[in-house]
N, C-alpha and C positions, 0 to 999 in steps of 0.2 A: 504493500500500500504506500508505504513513504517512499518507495522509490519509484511508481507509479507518479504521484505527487510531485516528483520533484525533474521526473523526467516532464509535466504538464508543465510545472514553472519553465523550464529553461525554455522549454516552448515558445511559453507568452515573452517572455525576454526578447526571444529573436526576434520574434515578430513585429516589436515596439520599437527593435534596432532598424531594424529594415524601414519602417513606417518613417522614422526620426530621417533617416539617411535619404531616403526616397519621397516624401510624400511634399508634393505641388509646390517644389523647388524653395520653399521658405525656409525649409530646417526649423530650426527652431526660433525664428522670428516670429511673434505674434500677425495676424494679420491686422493692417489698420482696420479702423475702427468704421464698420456698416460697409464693409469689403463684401460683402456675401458669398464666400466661399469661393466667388469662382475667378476667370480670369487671369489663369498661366501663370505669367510671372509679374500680378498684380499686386502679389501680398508682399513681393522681393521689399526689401528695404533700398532706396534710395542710394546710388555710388555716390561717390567721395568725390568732388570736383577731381577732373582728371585721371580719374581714374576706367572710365569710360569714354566712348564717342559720343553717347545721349547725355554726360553732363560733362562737356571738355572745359577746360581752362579757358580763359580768353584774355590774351593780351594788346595790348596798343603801344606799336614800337615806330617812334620818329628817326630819319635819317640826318643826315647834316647838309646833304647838296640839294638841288631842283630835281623835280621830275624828269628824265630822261636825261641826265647828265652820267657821267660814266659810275659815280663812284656809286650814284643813288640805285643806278639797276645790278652793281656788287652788293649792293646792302640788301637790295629786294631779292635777293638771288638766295642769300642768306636764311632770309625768315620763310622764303619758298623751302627750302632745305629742312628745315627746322619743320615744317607744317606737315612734311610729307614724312618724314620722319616718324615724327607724333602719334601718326593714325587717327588724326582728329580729336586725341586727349585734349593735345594744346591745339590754340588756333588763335595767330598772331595778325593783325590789321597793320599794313605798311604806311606811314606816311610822310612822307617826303619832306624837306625842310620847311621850318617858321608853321608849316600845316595845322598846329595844334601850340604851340608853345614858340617862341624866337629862338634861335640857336644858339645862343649862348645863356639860357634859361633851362637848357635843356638838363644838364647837372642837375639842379635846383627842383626842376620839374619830376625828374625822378626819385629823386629825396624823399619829395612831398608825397609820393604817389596819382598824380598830376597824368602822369606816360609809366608805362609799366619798365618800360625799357628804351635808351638811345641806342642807335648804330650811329658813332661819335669819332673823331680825331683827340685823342689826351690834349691835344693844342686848345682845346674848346676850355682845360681846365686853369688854362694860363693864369687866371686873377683869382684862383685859390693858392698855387702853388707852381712856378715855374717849373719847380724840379717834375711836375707829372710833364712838361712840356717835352721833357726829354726823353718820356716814353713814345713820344710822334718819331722824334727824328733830333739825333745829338749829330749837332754841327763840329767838324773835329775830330769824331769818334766814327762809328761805324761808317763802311764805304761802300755793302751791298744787302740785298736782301736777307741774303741766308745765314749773314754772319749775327744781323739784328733777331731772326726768328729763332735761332741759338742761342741766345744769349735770352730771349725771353722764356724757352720752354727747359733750356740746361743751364745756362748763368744766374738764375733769380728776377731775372724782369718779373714773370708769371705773379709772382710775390709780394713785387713791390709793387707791381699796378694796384692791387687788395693791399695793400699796407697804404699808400697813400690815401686814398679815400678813407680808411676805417682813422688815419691820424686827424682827420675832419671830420668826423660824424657824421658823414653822407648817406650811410644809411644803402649802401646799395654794396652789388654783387660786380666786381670788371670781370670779365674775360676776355680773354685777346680774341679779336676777330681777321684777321688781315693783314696785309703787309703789301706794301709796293717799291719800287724801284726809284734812283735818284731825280727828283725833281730837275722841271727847267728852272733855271737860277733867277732869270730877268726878261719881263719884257717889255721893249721900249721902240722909239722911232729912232734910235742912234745906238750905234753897236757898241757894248758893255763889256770890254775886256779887262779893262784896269783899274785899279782902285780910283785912280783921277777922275774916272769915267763916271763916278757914281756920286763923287762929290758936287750940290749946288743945284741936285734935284729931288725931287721927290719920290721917297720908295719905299713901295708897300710891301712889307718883309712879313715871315713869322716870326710868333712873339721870341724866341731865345737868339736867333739871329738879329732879327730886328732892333733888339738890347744891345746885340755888340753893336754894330753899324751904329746904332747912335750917341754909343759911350765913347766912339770915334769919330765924332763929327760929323755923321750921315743923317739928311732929314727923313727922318722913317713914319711912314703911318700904318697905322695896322686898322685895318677894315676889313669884316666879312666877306664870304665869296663871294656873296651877288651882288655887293659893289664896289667891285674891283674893275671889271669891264667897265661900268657906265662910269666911272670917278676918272678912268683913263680917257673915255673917250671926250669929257668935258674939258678933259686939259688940268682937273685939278688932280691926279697925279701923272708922272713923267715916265715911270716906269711899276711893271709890276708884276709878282708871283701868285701863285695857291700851287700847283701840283704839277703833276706828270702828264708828259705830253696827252695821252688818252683824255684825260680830265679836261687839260686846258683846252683840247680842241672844242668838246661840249660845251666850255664856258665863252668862245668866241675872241678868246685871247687875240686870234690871227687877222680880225676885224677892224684891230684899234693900234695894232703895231707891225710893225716892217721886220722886226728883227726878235730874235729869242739866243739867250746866251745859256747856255749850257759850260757844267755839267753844273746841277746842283748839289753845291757847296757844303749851301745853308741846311740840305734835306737830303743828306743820300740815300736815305731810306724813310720810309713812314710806315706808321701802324696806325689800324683804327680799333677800336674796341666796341662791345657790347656792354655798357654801364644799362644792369638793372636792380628796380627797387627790391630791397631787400626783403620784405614780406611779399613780394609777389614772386622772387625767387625761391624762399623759406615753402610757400604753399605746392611748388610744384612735387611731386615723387620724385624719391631719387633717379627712376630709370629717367626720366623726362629730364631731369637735372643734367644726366648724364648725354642726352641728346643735342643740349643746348650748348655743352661744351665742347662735344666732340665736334657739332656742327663748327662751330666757330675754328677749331685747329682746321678742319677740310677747308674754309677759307681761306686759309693761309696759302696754301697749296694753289688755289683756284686762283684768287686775285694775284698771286706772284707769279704765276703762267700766264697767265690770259692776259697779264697787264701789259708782259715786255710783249707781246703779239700787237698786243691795241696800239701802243706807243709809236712801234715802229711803221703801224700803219697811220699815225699821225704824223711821225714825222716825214714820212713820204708825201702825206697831203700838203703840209707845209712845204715841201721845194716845189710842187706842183703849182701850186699860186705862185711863188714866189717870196715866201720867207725866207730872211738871208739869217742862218747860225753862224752864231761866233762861240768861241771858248774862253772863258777865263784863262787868263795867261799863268803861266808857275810862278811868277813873279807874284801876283795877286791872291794865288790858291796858298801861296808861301807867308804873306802876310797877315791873310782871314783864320790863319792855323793860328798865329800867333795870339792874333787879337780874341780868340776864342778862347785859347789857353788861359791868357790873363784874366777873360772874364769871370771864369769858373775857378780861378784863383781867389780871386775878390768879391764872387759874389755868392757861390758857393760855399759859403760859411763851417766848420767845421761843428759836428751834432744837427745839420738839418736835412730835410728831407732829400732836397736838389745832392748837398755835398754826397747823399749816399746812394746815390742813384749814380752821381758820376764816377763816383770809386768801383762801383760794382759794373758798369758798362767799360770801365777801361780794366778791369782785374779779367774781365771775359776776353776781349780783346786781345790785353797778354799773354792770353792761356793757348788762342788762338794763332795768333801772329808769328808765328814761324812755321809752325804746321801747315796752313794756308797758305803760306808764302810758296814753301817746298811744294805746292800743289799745283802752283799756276806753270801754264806753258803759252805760249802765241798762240795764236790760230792760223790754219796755214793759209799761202797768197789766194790760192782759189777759192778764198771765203769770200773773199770782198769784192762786193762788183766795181 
């Protein structure tokens, strides 16, 4: 009898197990409340923002250039990556600069939770701290691409981008997004080879370059990208940059000047990043986390290919019209070394943020600079047409 008995219980046990394990997909979620039994997967409980397609994340991420300029459809290329990625957990809204906030509110805006996220240049953080300036592009210091995205994902960069913001309470998440190649240096109606050449006009530089030239007698102004073209074309500036051929072409550089001086100096390299708010990073999953940053390393890749291709076919369209390049002379590239060196002697304070950014971008370089050297060979004559 009591084994009888007890062979009935395990019985009903299984039974209840099966029931619990199997029964109209709830488990053991109660169903809400005047649910009446039926309708599949009605009694389910509600997903986790992001954690499903039927309740995904949603972000709003602003760019820093115009619509259809080069770097804005690298940005938009980006959050396309990032989208398809996701599976529709996340799902980010692209818009182009000034579109929702001014460009250099953009920090600020993400701080506040204002934009979930910028696709940004560190240069935009110039009036919190110079030294994030140097994560754009150190005048002086790096001379290509590859040696800059080294030194951000094996030198410390990666680190000090998040170490800067978090010394200001910004309240957000960098990751590196990007990289591109040496800027055009100047563009102007009279060709820009020598120091004398730049003295007695007006030049719209970036802000760390821009510092020296004016701590050496250069009249410099620093104005946003979209007005740079029209301040040239009115006459009130004489000469002027923002970027890489690619870029410059989309911004109409070729429109308001005869000439472009190369190599850039002031920017042998540039980085842009993805600054987002930090509880709107905090809310995503880590796998989604992990999405967002690998996206951002595959940019690196993407904009540093795709860009020498875009360039070159800018600079071809420039001899096509008739843009005359010139080069900064060694005489010039010999003294800009210097007068950078000094700057970051004197201005680069020893305990601040800049001075430790510059230690760490030239102890990489060191590490590099003979290794790299032993690397390079010519190219042969039938490269060049």
């Amino acid at each position: 009898m009591k084994k009888n008995l007890a062979i009935v219980m395990l019985s009903l046990m299984l039974c209840v197990a099966l029931l619990v394990a199997c029964g109209g997909g709830g488990g053991s979620t109660p169903a809400p409340a005047g649910g009446g039994g039926g309708g599949g997967g009605s009694s389910a409980a509600a997903a986790a923002p992001g954690t499903s397609p039927d309740n995904p994340i949603r972000w709003q991420v602003q760019g820093f250039t115009a619509s259809g300029t080069y770097f804005d459809t690298i940005g938009e290329r980006l959050i396309n990556n990032i989208n398809d990625m996701a599976g529709g957990r996340l799902i980010i809204e692209w818009f182009s600069v000034d579109s929702i906030v001014p460009l250099f509110e953009g920090p600020a805006a993400v701080r506040d939770g204002i934009l979930d996220a910028t696709f940004e240049y560190p240069g935009v953080w110039a009036s919190i701290d110079q030294g994030y300036t140097l994560m754009n592009s150190s005048p002086g210091l790096f001379w290509n691409s590859i040696d800059h995205i080294g030194w951000v994902y094996e030198g410390g960069g990666k680190e000090l981008l998040q170490k800067g913001a978090d010394l200001y309470n910004m309240n957000v998440r960098v990751l590196p997004a990007g990289v591109f190649d040496a800027e055009n240096f100047l563009w102007a109606n009279h060709p820009i080879r020598e120091i004398e050449d730049m003295r007695g006009i007006t030049i719209r530089m970036m802000p760390i370059m821009g510092a020296v030239l004016s701590h050496n007698g250069m009249s410099v102004a620093f104005l946003s990208a979209s007005e740079i073209v029209p301040a040239m074309e009115r006459g009130v500036l004489d000469a002027g940059e923002f970027s890489i051929p690619a870029l410059d072409r989309t911004f109409g550089f070729q429109d308001v000047a005869k000439f472009v001086t190369r190599t850039g100096f002031h920017q042998p390299t540039s980085q842009v990043i993805l600054t987002i708010n930090m509880d709107s990073w905090n809310a995503l999953p880590r796998d989604l986390q992990h999405i967002v940053e690998t996206a951002g390393k595959a940019n690196h890749i993407t904009s540093w290919t795709n860009g020498i291709v875009e360039n070159i076919k800018a600079e071809e369209f420039f001899d096509e019209i008739g843009i005359t390049t010139v080069h900064l002379s060694d005489d010039a590239i010999e003294t800009l070394t210097r007068w950078v060196a000094d700057y970051y002697e004197e201005f680069a304070l020893p305990g601040t943020f800049m001075r430790e950014v510059v230690d760490s971008q030239r102890a990489y370089i060191t590490m590099i600079a003979e290794y790299q050297t032993a690397l390079q060979k010519p190219c042969p004559e039938w490269a060049f047409k």
